[in-house]
C-alpha positions as CSV (number, residue, x, y, z in Angstrom):
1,X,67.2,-8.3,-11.8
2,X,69.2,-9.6,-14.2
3,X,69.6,-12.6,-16.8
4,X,72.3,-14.8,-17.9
5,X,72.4,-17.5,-20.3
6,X,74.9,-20.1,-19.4
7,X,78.2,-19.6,-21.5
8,X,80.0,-22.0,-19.4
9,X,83.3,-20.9,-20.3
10,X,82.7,-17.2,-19.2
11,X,81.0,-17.8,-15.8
12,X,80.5,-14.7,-14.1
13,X,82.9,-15.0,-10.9
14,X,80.2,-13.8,-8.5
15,X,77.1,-16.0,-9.8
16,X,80.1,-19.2,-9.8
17,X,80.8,-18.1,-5.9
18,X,77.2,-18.2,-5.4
19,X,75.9,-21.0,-6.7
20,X,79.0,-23.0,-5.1
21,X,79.0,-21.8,-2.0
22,X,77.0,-23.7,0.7
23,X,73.4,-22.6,0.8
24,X,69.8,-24.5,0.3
25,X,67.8,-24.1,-2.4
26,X,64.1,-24.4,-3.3
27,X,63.6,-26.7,-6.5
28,X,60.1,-25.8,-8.3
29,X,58.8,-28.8,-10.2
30,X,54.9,-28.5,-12.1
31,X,52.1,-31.4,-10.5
32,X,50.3,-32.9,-13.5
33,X,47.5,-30.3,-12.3
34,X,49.9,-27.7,-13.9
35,X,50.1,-26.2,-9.8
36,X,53.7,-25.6,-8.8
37,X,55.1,-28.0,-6.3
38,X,58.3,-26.2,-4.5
39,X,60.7,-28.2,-1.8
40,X,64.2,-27.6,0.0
41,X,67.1,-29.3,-2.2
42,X,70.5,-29.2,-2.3
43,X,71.5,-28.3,-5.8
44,X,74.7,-28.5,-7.1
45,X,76.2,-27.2,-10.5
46,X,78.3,-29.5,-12.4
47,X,80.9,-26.9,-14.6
48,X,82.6,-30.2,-16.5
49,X,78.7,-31.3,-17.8
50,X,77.3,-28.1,-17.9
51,X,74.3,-28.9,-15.6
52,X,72.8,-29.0,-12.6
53,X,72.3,-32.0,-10.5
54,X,69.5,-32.7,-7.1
55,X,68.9,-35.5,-5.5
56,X,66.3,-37.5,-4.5
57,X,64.2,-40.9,-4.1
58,X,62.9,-42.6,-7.2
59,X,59.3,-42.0,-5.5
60,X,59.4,-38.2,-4.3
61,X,56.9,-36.0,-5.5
62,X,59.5,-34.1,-7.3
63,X,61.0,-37.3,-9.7
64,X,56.8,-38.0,-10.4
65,X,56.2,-34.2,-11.0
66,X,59.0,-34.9,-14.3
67,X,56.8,-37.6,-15.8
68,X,54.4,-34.5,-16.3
69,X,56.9,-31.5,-17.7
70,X,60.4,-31.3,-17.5
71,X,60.4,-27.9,-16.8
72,X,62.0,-26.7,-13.5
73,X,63.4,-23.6,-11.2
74,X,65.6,-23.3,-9.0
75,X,66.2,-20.6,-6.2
76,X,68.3,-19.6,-3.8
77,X,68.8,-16.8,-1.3
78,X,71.4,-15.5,0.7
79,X,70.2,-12.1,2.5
80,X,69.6,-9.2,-0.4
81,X,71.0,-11.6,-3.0
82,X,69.2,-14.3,-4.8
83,X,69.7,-16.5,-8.2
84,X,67.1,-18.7,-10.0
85,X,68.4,-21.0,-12.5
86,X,65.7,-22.2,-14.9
87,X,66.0,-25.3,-17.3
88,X,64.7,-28.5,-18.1
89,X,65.2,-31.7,-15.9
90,X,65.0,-35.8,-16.5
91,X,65.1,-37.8,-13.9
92,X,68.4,-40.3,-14.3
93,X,68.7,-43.6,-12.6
94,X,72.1,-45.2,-14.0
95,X,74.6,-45.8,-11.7
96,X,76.7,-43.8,-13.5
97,X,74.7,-40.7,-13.2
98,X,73.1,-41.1,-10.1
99,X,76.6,-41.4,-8.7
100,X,77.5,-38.2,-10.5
101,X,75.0,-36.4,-8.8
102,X,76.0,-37.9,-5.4
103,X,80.0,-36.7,-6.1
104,X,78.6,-33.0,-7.2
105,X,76.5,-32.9,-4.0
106,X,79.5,-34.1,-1.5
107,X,81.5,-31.4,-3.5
108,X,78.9,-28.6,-1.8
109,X,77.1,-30.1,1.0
110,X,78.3,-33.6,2.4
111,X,78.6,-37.2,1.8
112,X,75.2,-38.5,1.0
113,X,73.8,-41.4,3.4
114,X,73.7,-44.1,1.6
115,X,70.5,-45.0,-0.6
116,X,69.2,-47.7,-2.7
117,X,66.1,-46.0,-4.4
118,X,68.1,-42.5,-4.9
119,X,68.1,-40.9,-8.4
120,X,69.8,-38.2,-9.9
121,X,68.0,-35.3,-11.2
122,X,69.3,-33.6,-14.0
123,X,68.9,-30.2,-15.0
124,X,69.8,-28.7,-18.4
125,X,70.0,-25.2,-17.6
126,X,68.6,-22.5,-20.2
127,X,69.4,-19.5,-17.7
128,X,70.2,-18.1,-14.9
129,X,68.2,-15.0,-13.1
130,X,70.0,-13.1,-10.4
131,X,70.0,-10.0,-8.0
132,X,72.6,-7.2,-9.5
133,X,75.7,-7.6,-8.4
134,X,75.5,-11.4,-9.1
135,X,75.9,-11.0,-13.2
């Protein structure tokens, strides 16, 4: 394993592929129990912001698990190679941003459905973790 703290400008090519790529992830968010609460997402990076953006409705578990602690994971894993990107989230609900989030997630997945109580999720990143090979 290896770590990597975000120097946007000097993204390693292979951990940029992989986190770009179309793949799920798993986003880890903290219940106000302090227990870990871990769901599929599709998480995008955002290189021009220098985040990471999910999202999700206004009243998922995951947007209520913020009010608690900001603090977040997230994972994903393609065969023998994984990445984790840790950081600190708030959730956003300003058009502005929410439709950020929804351009970023078209970029890697698809169009989003339309959706009146989405929110963007937004993830200040503090670093990345990563199989070798990745960093």
């Amino acid at each position: 394993m290896t770590s990597w703290r975000p120097g946007w400008d000097d993204f390693p090519q292979a951990l940029l592929d992989f986190w770009t790529e179309r793949r799920l992830c798993t986003l880890t968010t903290l219940r106000a129990d302090g227990l870990p609460h871990v769901v599929p997402v599709g998480a995008v990076l955002d290189l021009e912001e220098r985040c990471a953006w999910v999202i999700t409705n206004a009243s998922s578990q995951k947007a209520r698990n913020l009010e608690h602690s900001a603090v977040v994971a997230i994972c994903q894993v393609e065969g023998r190679h994984w990445s984790t990107l840790e950081g600190r989230a708030a959730v956003r609900t300003d058009e502005a941003s929410v439709r950020r989030a929804e351009v970023q997630y078209a970029g890697r997945y698809r169009e989003p459905s339309p959706n009146p109580l989405r929110v963007g999720v937004r993830i200040e990143v503090d670093r990345f973790l990563a199989s070798r090979g990745l960093v």
